[in-house]
N, C-alpha and C positions, 0 to 999 in steps of 0.2 A: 574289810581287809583285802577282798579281793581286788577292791576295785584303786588300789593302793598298792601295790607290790614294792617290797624292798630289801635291799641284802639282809636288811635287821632288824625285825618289829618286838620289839620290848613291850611286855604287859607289868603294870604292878596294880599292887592293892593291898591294904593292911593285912589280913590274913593267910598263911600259906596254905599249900596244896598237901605238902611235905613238908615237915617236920620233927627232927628230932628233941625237941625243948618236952621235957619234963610235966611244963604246966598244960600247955596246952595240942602239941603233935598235930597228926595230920587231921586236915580238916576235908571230911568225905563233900562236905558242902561244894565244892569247887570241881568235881570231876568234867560236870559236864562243859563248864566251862574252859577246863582244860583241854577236852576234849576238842573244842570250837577251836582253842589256838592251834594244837596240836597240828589238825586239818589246813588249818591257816599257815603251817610251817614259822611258829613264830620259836625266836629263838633264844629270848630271855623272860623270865618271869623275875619280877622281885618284890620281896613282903618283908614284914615286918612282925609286927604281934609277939613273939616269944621273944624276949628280950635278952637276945644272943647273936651269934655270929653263927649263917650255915650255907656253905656250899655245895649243891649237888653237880654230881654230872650229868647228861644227856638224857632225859628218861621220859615215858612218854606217858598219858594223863592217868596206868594203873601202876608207876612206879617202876617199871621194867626197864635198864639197860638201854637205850636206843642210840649209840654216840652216832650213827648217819643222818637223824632230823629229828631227834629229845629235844626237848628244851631243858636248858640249864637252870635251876633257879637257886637264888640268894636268896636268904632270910638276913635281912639287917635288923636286928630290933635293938640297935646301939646307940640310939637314941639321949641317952642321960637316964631313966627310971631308974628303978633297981634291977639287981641281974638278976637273970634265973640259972637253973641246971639244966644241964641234961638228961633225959633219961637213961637208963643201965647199959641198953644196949642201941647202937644210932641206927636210921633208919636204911634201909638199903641205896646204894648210888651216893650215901652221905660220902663226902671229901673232905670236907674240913669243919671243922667243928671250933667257936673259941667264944668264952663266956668270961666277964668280972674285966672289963675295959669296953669306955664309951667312946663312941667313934665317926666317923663317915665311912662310905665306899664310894670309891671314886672308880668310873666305869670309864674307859676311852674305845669305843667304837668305831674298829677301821675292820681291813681282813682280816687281820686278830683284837682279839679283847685283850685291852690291856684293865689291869684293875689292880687298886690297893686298898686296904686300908689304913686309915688314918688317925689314930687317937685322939681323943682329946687334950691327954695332957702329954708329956713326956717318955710314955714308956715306950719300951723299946721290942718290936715286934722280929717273930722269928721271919729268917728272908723269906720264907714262903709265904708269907703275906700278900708280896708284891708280884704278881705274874702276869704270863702273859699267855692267853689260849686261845687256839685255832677257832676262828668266829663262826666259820661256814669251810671247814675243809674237803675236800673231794674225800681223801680217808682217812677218819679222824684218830688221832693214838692222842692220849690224853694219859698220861700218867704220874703216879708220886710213889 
């Protein structure tokens, strides 16, 4: 990655880092790997596996707050399966949380991240679905 520099380097992989899904949560398996992006200053992660919708904020590979250089990650597992829950209480840095609708996530990477998602059939999502957040800000306010 070093020898690659860019405003935006995206990692994904089926399993998340973080998680609040029920069946399956955070997977310790990924620290150090987290850790390697983290170094690498990458700025998105995105997984899958728990079959839900989850957005975290900024946070860097022990789960800690970081909105100056965290990576954001998304858990998509809206794939079609069946859904799962959530657990009782979500994990820290968790933002959005949405389960029982199958979907895409549509990513637009410029200076800000633009992202929605997209159902598969017709229902009708709350507007905070669709947003748009600071990709790489000098100081980042992120809030809801």
């Amino acid at each position: 990655m070093q020898s690659h520099p860019a405003a935006c380097t995206l990692a994904y992989w089926h399993e998340p880092r973080f998680s609040s899904g029920a069946a399956h949560g955070n997977d310790l398996d990924f620290i150090a790997f987290w850790q390697d992006l983290y170094s690498a200053r990458a700025t998105i992660v995105l997984n899958g596996h728990d079959h839900d919708y989850e957005r975290f904020a900024p946070q860097d590979p022990d789960g800690k707050a970081d909105p100056a250089r965290g990576i954001r990650e998304f858990v998509v597992g809206t794939g079609g399966n069946h859904e799962r829950i959530f657990a009782a209480s979500p994990e820290p840095n968790s933002e959005v949380r949405m389960t029982g609708m199958f979907g895409v996530l549509k990513l637009t990477l410029h200076a800000q991240l633009r992202l929605g998602i997209y159902p598969r059939s017709r229902q009708i999502l709350p507007r905070f679905w669709k947003r748009q957040l600071p990709l790489i800000p000098a100081k980042p306010k992120i809030t809801y």
